[in-house]
C-alpha positions in Angstrom: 22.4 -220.5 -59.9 23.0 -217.8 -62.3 19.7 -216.7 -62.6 19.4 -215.9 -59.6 22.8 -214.3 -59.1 23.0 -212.1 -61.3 19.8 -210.0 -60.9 20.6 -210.6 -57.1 24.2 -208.9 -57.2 22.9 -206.4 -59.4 19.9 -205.3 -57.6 22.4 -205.1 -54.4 25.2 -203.5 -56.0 23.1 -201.0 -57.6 23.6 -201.5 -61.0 21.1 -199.7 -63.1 21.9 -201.7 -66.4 22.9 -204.9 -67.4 24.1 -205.4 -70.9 24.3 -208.8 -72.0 24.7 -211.0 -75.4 21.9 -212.0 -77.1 21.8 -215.6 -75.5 20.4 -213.9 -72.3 17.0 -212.8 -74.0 14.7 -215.7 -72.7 16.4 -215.3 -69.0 14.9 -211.9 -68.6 11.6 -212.1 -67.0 12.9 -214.6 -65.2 15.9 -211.7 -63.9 13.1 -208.9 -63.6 11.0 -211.6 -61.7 13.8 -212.0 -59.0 14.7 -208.6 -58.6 11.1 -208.0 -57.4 10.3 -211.0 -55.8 13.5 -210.9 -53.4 12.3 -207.3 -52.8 15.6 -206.0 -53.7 13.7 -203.3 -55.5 10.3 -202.4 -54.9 9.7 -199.9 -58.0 10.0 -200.2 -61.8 12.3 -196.6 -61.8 14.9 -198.4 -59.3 15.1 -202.3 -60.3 18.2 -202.6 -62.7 17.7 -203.2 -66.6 18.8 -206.1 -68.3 19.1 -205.2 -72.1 20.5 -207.3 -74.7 22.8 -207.2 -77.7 24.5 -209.2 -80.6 28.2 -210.6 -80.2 30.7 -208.8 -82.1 32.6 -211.6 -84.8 35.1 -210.1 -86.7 36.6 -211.9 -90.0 39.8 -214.5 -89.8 40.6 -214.3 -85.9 40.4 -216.3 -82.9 38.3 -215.1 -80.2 37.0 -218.4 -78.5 38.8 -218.8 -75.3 39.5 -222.7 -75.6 40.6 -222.4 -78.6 43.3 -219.5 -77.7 44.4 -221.8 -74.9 45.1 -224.6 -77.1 47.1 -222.0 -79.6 49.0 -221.1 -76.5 49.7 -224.7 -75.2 51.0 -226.0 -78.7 53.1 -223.1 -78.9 51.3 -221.7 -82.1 51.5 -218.7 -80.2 53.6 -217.4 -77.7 51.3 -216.4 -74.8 47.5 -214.3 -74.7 49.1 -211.4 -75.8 50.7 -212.5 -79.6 50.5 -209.3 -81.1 48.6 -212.2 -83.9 45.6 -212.4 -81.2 42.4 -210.1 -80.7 42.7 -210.0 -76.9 43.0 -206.2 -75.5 46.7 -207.3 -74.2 47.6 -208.6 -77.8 46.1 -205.4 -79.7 48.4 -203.3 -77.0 51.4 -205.5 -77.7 51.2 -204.9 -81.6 50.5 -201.3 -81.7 46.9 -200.5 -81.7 46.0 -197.5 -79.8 42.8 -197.0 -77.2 41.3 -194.2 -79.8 41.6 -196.7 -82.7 39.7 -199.4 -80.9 36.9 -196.8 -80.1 36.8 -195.8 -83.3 36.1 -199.5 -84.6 33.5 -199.9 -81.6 31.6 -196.4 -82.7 31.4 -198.0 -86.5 30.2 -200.8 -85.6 27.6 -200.2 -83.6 25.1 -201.9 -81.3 21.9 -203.9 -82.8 20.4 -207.2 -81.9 21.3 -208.5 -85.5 23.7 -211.2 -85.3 26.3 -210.7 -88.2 30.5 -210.4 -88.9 32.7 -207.6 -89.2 35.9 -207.6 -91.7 39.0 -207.6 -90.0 40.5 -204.7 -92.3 37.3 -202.4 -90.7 39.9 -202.2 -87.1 43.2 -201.9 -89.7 41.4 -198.3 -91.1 41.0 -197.5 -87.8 44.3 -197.7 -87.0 45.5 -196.2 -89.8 43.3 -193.0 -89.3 44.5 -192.8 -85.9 48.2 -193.0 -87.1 48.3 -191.6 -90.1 48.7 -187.8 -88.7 50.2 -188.7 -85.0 53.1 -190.1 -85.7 56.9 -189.6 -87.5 57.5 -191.3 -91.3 61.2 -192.7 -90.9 63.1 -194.5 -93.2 63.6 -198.2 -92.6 65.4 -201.3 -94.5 63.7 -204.4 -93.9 65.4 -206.9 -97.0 68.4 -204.7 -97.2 71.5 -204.7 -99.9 74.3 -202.3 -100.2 74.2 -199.2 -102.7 77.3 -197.6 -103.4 77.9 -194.2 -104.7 81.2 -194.3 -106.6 81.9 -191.1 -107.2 80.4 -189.5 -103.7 83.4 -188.4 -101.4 84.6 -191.3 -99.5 84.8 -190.3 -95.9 81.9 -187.1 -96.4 78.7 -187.0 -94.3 75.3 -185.1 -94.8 72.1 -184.1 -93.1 69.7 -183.9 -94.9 66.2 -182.2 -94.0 63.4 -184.4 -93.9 59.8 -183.8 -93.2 58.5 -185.9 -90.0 55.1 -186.5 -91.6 54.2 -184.7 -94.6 50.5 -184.4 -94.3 51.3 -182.9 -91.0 53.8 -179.8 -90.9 53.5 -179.4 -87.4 55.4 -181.8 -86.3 58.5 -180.9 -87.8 61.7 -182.1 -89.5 64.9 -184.0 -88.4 68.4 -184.2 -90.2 69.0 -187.9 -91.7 73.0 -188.3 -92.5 73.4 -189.6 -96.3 76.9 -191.1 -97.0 78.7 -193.1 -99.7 77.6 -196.3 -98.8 73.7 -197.0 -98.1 70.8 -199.7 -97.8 68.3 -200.0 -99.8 65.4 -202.4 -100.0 66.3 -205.8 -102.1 63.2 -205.5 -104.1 64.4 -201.8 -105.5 66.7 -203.3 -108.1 66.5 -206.2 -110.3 68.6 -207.2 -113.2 66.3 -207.8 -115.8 63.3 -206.2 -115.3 59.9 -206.2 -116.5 57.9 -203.4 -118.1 56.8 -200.5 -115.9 59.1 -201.3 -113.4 60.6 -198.0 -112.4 62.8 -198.2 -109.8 66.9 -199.3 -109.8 68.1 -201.3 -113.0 71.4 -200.9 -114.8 71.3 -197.7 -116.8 68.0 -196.4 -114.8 67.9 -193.5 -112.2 65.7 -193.2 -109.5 65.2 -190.4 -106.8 67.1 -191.4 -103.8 63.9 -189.5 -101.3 64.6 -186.7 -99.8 68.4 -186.5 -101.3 69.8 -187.4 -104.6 69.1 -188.8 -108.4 71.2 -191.2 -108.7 72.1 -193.8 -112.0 73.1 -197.7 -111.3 76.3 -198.3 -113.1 76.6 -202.0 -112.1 75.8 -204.5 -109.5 77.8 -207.9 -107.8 76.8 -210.8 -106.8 78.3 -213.8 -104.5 78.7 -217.8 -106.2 75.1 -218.3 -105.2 74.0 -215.8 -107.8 72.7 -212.9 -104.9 73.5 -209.6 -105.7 75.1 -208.4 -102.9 76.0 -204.7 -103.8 74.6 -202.4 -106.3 76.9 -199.2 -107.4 75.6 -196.0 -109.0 76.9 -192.5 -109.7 74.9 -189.5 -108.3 74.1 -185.9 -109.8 75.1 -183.1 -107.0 72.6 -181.1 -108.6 69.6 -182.8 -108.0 70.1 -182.9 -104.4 66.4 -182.3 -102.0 62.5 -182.3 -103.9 62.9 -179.0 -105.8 65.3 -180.1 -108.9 63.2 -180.1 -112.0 64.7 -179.7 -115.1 64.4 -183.7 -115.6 62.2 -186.1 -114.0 62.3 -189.5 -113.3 59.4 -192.1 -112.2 60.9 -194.3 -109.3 61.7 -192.6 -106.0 63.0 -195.1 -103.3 64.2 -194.9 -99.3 67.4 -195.2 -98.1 69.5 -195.7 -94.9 73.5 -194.9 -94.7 75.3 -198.1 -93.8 77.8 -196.4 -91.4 75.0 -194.4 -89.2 72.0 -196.7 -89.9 71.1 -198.8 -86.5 70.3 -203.2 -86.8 66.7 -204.2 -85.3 64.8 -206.8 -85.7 61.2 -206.5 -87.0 58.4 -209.2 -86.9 55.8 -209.5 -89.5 52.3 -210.3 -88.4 49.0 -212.1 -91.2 46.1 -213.4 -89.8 46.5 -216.4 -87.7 43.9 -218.1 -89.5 43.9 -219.2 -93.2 41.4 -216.5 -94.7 40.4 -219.0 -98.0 39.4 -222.0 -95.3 38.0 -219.6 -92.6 38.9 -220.3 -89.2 37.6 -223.8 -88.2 37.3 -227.0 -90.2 33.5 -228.1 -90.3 34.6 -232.1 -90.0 36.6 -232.0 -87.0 36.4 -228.6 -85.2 40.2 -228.4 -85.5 42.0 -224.5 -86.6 43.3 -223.3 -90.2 46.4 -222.0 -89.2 47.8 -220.1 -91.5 52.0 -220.9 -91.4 53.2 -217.8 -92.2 50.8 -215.8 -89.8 54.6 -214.5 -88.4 57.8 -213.8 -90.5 60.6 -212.6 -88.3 63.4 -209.9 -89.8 66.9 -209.9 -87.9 68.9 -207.6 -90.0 66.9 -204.6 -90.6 68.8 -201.3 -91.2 67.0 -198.3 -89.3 67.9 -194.8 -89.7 69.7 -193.8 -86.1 66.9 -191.7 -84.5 65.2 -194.7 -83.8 67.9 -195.9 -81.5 65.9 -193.8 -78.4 62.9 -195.6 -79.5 61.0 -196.7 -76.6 58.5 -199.8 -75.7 55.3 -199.0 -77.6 56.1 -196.3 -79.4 54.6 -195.9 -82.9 56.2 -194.8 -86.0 55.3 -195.7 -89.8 58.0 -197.2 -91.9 57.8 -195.5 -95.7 56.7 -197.5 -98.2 56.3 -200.2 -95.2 53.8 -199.8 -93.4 53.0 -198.6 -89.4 55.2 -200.4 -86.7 55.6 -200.7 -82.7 58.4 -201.1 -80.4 57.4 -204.3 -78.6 56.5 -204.0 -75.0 57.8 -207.6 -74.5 61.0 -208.8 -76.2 62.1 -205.3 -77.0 65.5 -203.9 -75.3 67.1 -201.2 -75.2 70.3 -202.6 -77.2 68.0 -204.8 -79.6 64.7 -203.4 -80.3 62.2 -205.1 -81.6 59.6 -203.6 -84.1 56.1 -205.1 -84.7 54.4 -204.2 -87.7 50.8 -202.9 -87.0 49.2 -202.6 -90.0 50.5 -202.4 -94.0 50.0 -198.8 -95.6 47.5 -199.4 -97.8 44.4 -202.0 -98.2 41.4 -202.9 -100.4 38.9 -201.7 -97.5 36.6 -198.9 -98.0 34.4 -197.9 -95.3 30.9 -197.5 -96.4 29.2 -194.4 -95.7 
């Protein structure tokens, strides 16, 4: 019934071209046969087109439809739009944008050949969309206390940061820097190895955008967790233009007293990438377990409080996240990462 319905609708509707997937190739003179036959359409200039084209596979996601409904049903995922999903709704949900997604169709191309595309291609598109759009805050996803012993207890400062650095137009805003901050848990270690340059005892690091500042000491709880690091702090070193010493490891920072909670989700590909997607003896999926890590206690600097559903920011040293248009509120946001910072794609030109 097909056959004849669709050159049928078309030739009524007045659709002048038909674009479908490859497997539709043999059904065309039988679609050019009905369209004059019926007499629809009495000349070649005015019968519709039918024109063919290869199916668009990319790398390490789920795009068959029973499959996705079987994800949903055993609760792998949590509806058609997980922000882990290729479905438009999904893509929207975990940050990509409309001109990102054209981008990746442009690369890509239409041809007849029947081929894959790497997943990390529609990650650089993302990124080059993002990269000069939106604001670089400061966020603390694994974070542990940094004290400044001897910064005044009770004294608060703005300091002047660039919104995005490759992009001057967009501004600055004032971050408050206080005695007691977050930083990320992977900024300090006890014993470190070689050419590791950020927080150890005796080392200083740039504090970004503020002060250099030496750790003095750390604590840790009866589990053996550090749970606070303390440091001393040069006044004179305060902003990017102090340059009588230098120092290799620059890290971010959020004050503990002005900093807002959030919770940010974590998102890998669904499907195990060293398997691929299906298993070849039963059909069944390679899910990957840790295609979602959830963060509760992140520390975010306050400005995101007036964050709003869908709106994009990258996360230094992070990566580029979305508020989620779902679980989000207004009193517990929820971030979703879009994409890391950096990867090992290159786009061949």
């Amino acid at each position: 019934m097909y056959d004849f319905a669709h050159p049928i609708e078309d030739a009524v509707e007045g659709i002048t071209h038909s674009i479908c997937t490859l497997e539709f190739e043999d059904h065309r003179p039988l679609y050019d046969w009905v369209v004059i036959e019926t007499g629809y359409k009495t000349s070649p200039e005015e019968n519709p087109k039918q024109i063919e084209f290869a199916k668009l596979y990319l790398t390490n996601v789920v795009t068959g439809k029973r499959y996705i409904k079987k994800l949903v049903e055993d609760g792998v995922v949590d509806g058609w739009d997980d922000p882990r999903l290729v479905s438009i709704a999904a893509l929207r949900r975990r940050g990509f944008t409309p001109e990102a997604i054209k981008m990746f169709v442009e690369l890509v191309g239409v041809t007849k050949a029947q081929g894959s595309v790497e997943y990390p291609m529609l990650e650089y598109c993302i990124r080059e969309d993002l990269k000069l759009k939106v604001k670089r805050m400061m966020a603390i996803l694994d974070p542990v206390k940094l004290v400044i012993d001897n910064y005044p207890e009770d004294q608060v400062e703005y300091m002047e940061v660039s919104n995005n650095q490759e992009n001057p137009d967009m501004g600055t805003r004032k971050v408050p820097f206080t005695k007691e901050l977050y930083i990320e848990r992977e900024d300090f270690m006890e014993e470190p190895p070689k050419k590791y340059f950020r927080l150890f005892p005796g080392n200083e690091v740039r504090l970004m955008n503020a002060y250099f500042v030496t750790c003095t000491g750390f604590e840790k709880d009866e589990d053996g967790n550090v749970t606070c690091i303390h440091c001393t702090y040069d006044p004179a070193t305060k902003g990017g233009n102090f340059t009588e010493r230098k120092v290799k490891g620059t890290i971010h920072w959020v004050s503990a007293s002005k900093g807002i909670n959030a919770e940010v989700r974590l998102y890998e590909n669904i499907v195990d990438e060293e398997k691929g997607v299906y298993n070849e003896e039963d059909g069944s999926m390679n899910i990957n377990p840790h295609s979602l890590t959830v963060l509760k206690n992140c520390i975010l600097e306050p400005e995101l409080v007036n964050a709003k559903p869908e709106d994009r920011f990258q996360f230094v040293r992070n990566g580029y996240f979305c508020v989620d248009n779902k679980d989000s509120k207004e009193n517990a946001l929820v971030f979703n990462r879009i994409v890391s910072l950096k990867s090992s794609f290159k786009l061949q030109k």
